[in-house]
N, C-alpha and C positions, 0 to 999 in steps of 0.2 A: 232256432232250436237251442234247447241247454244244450251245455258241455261241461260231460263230469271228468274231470282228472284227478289221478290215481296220483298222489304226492306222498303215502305215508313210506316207503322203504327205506332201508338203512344204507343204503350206497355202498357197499363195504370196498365194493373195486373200485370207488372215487376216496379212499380212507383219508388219502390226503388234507379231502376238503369235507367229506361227507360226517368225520367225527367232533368239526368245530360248527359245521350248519349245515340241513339237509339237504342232501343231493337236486333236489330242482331248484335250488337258492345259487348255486356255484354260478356266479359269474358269467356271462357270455356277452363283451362288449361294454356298453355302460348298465345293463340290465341281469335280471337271471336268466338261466336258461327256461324257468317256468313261464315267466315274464315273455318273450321271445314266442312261445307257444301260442299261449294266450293273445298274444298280439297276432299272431297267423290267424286264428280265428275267428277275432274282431275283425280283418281285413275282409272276411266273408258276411260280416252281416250278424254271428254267433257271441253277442257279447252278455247272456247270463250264463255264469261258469256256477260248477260245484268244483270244491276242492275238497279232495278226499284226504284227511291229514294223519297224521301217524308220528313218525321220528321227528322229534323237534319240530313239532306245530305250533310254537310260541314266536319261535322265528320266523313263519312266514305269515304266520296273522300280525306281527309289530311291523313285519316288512310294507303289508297295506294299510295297516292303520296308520303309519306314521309315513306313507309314499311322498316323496319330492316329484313334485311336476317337473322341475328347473332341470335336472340332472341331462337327464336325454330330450328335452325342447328346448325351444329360444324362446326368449321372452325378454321385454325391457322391463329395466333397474331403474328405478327413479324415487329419491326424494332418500339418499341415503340408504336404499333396503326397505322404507316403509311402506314404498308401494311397487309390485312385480307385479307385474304384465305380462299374463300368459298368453302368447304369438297362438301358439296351438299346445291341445293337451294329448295323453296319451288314454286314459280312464276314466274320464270325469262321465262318460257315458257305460261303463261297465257294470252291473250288479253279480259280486263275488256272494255265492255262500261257503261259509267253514265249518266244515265239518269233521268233530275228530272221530276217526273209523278205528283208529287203534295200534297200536306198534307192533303188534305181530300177524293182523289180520294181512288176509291174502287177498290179491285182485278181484276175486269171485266175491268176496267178503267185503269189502269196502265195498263195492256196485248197489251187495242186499241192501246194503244201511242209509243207499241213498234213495230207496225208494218211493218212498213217501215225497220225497222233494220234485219227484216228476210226476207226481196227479196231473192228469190233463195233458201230458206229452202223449203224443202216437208216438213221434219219433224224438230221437236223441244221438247228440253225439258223445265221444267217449274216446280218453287218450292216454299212456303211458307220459309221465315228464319229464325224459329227458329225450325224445326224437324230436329231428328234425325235417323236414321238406318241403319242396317247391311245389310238392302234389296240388293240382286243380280240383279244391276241396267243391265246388260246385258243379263241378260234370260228375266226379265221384257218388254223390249226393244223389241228383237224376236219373243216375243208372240203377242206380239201388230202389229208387222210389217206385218206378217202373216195373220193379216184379218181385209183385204186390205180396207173393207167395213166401219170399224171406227175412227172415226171422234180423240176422245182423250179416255183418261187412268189413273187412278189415284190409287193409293194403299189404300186398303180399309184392316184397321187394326182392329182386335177386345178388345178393352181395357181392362185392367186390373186392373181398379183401386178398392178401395173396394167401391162400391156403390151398390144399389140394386134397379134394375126398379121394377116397382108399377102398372098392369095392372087395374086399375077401372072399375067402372059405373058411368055414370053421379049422383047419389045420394051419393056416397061416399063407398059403398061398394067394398071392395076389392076382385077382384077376384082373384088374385097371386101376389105374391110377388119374387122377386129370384137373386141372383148375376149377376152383366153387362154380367160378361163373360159368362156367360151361359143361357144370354138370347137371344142368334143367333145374336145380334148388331154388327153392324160394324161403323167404322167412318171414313171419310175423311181425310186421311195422307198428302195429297200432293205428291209430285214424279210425275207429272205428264205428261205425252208424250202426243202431238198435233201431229194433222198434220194440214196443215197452213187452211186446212178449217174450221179451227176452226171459222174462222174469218168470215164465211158467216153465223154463227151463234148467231153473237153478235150484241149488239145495244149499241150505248153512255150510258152511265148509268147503265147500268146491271152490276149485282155484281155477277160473273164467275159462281157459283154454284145455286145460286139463277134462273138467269132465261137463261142463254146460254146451262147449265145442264140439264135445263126442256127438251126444245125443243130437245134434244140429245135423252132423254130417249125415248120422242114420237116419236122418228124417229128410236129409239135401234141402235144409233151411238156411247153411252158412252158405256164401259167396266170399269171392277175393277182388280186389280189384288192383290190376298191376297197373305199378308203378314204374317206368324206367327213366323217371328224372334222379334230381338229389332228392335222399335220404342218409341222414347220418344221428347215429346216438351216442350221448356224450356218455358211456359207459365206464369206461377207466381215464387212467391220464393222461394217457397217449391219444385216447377220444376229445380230449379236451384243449390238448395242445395244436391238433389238427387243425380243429374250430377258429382257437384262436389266430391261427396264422391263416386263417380262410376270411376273417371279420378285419383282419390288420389289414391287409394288402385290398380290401376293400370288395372281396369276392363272398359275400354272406347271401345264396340262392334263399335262400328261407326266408330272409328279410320281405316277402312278398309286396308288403304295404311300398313297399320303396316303387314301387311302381306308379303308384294313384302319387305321388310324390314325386314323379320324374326324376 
């Protein structure tokens, strides 16, 4: 199946990194975090991607036109540099489309404009790029396939972070207090599987969750599929720093391919 991802947003809570090159280019390892994504996919079998572009789309199209194999593979050096020897590659079997959707277009809006690039798909995948997970993208997949009756799919994870929701009354009285994770919430992960009807659900301007989601639920065409392994999104810098001290110490769940690689 294709796999379109969504790359054009302006990262403003990565400012850091996000106002010198777009938020799915940041770094994660020897690769980006786009990179990292893409490569969870390919590990499934999924290697013709859309990339949906926006904020500084010249950087990530120079980034594949101009890719080094050498950086994250091994390969022998001989004859001075004039000849390398790729051991094994990471892409050389991938077909990337680029697409620019536009710098202020929204989730729903970048999706319309890939239309046409998924002639002859039934189904499709579809991703946010900066998550991550160890999700088992092929039982995900089969469960979805199997009832035949829904429309799309998305992974619905329950967070962990240390927060504590606050049930009120309109005068300020609090009725409960209690941990995210244990107060039954789930949140929109992304992962998401279409099937191309999606597209008889949508209108110019809709923002994907906002209101193609609505009409889903009043027709009980959307499904969720949990998740309770890793999932994490490199969202601000504190998301990023986590990461990186999760890929240092050598503990990177997402790295899935590491597996077919012992």
């Amino acid at each position: 199946m294709k796999v379109v991802l969504f790359c054009g947003g302006q990262g403003m809570r990565l400012r850091d990194y996000s106002e010198k090159i777009p938020k799915p280019m940041v770094q994660l390892g020897y690769r980006p975090i786009l990179w990292n994504i893409m490569r969870y996919y390919a590990h499934y079998g999924h290697k013709d991607f859309i990339l949906c572009l926006g904020h500084k789309a010249d950087y990530i199209k120079k980034y594949f036109v101009n890719y080094d194999e050498t950086i994250s593979n091994d390969f022998v050096f001989e004859d001075g540099g004039k000849a390398i020897n790729m051991l094994k590659t990471d892409i050389s079997d991938w077909r990337i489309t680029f697409l620019d959707t536009g710098i202020n277009a929204n989730i729903g809006m970048r999706l319309m404009q890939v239309k046409e690039h998924l002639k002859g798909e039934e189904m499709f995948l579809a991703n946010y790029s900066d998550g991550l997970a160890d999700l088992n993208l092929n039982a995900m997949i089969e469960w979805f396939v199997e009832q035949e009756d829904k429309v799309a799919s998305f992974v619905a994870y329950q967070p962990t972070q240390s927060f504590h929701v606050v049930k009120k009354q309109d005068n300020g009285i609090v009725q409960s207090i209690s941990h995210i994770g244990s107060a039954g919430l789930f949140i929109n992960a992304g992962f998401f599987v279409f099937r191309r009807e999606i597209f008889d659900h949508m209108e110019w301007g809709d923002e994907l969750v906002s209101e193609p989601f609505q009409r889903l639920i009043a027709q009980k065409k959307l499904v969720s599929w949990e998740h309770n392994g890793f999932w994490a999104s490199m969202d601000t810098y504190k998301d990023k720093q986590v990461l990186d001290d999760a890929y240092a110490k050598g503990d990177a769940p997402w790295e899935v391919w590491r597996e077919k690689m012992g």
